[in-house]
C-alpha positions in Angstrom: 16.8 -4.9 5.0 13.0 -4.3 5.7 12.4 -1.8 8.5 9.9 -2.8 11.0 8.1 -1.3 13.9 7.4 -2.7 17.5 3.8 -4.3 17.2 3.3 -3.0 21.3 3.2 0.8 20.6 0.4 2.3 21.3 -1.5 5.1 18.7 0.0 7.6 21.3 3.5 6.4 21.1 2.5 6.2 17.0 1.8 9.7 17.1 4.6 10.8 19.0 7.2 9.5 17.1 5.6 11.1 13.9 5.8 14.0 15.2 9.1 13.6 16.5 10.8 12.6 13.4 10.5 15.8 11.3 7.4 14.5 9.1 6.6 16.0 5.7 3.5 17.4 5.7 4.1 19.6 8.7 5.4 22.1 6.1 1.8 21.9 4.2 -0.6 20.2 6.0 -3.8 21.5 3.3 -1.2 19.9 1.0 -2.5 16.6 2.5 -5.7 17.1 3.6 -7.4 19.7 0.6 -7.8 23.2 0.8 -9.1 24.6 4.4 -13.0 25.2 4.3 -13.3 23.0 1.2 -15.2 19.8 1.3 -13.0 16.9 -0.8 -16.2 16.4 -3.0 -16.0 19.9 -4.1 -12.2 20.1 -4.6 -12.1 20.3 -8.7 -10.3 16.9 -9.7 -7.5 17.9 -11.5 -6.6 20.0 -8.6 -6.7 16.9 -6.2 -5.1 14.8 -8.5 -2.2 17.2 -8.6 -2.3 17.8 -5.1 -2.4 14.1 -3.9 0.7 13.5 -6.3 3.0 16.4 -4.8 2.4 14.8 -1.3 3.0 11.5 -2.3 6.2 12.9 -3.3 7.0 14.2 -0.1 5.9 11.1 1.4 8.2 9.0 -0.5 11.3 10.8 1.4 9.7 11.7 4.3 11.8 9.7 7.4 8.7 8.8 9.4 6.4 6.7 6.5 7.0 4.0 8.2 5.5 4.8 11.6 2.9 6.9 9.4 1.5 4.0 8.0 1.2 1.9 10.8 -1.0 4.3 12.6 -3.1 5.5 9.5 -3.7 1.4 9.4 -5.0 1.2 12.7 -6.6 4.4 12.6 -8.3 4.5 9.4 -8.5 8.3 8.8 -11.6 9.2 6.5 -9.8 11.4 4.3 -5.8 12.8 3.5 -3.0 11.7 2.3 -1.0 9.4 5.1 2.7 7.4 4.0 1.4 8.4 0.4 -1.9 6.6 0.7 -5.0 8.3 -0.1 -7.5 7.5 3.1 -9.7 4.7 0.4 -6.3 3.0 -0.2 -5.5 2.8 3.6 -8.9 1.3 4.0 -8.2 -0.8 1.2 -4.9 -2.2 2.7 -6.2 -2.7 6.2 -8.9 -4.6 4.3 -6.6 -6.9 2.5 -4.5 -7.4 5.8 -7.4 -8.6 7.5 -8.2 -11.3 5.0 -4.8 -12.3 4.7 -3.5 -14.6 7.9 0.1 -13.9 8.1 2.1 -17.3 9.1 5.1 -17.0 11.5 6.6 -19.5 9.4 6.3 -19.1 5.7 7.4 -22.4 3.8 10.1 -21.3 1.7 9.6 -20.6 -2.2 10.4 -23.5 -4.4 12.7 -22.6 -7.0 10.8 -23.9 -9.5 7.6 -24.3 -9.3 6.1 -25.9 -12.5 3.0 -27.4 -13.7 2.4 -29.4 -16.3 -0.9 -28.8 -19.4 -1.4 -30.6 -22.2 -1.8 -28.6 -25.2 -3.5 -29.5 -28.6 -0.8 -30.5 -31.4 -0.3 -29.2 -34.7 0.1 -32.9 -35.9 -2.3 -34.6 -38.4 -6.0 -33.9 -37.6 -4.9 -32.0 -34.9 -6.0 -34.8 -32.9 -2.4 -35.4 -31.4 -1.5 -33.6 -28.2 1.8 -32.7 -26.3 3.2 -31.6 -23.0 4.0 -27.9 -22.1 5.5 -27.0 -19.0 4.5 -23.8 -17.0 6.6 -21.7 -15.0 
């Protein structure tokens, strides 16, 4: 069953239940944001990489992602890691959101959904075709 949050809170409300929920990255936060008094550009990338791995590990258990998520989305943070998204992959999901509508309704799934192509035959001259369906 797919957890979902009130669409109503405010970033406020966001924040606060973050914070109240015994988030992950209040152990470390430079584990999520880079090294204090270090620009990211100047973090050596194999020491980011690593870095941005261990906190999507603790974001993967952490009991708030959900919440986390939500208000990196609306807030778009320029840098850090937030519900295991680097800041350009939050900005990359908000962007795809916004160009997707989302339908109250969705029309149901068709169990099978085929088309069909005509493909060129092995016959004589190759000049004989036959059906194939497509899943």
């Amino acid at each position: 069953m797919a957890r979902t949050l009130p669409a109503e809170l405010s970033l406020r409300k966001l924040r606060d239940l973050i914070l109240d929920g015994d988030p992950g990255c209040v152990c470390d936060p430079e584990l999520f944001t880079g090294p204090a008094g270090i620009e990211p550009e100047d973090e050596p990338e194999t020491n980011q990489a690593a870095r941005i791995e261990v906190a999507r590990q603790v974001c993967a258990s952490c009991p708030v992602r959900l919440p986390c998520l939500a208000y990196a989305l609306r807030t778009r943070p320029a840098a850090g890691v937030w519900a295991g998204f680097t800041a350009e992959e939050i900005t990359g999901l908000a962007a795809a959101a916004s160009r997707r509508p989302v339908r109250a309704n969705p029309a149901p799934l068709r169990e099978a959904n085929r088309l069909t192509a005509t493909v060129p035959g092995q016959g004589k001259g190759g000049a004989s075709a036959r059906s194939a369906e497509v899943a």
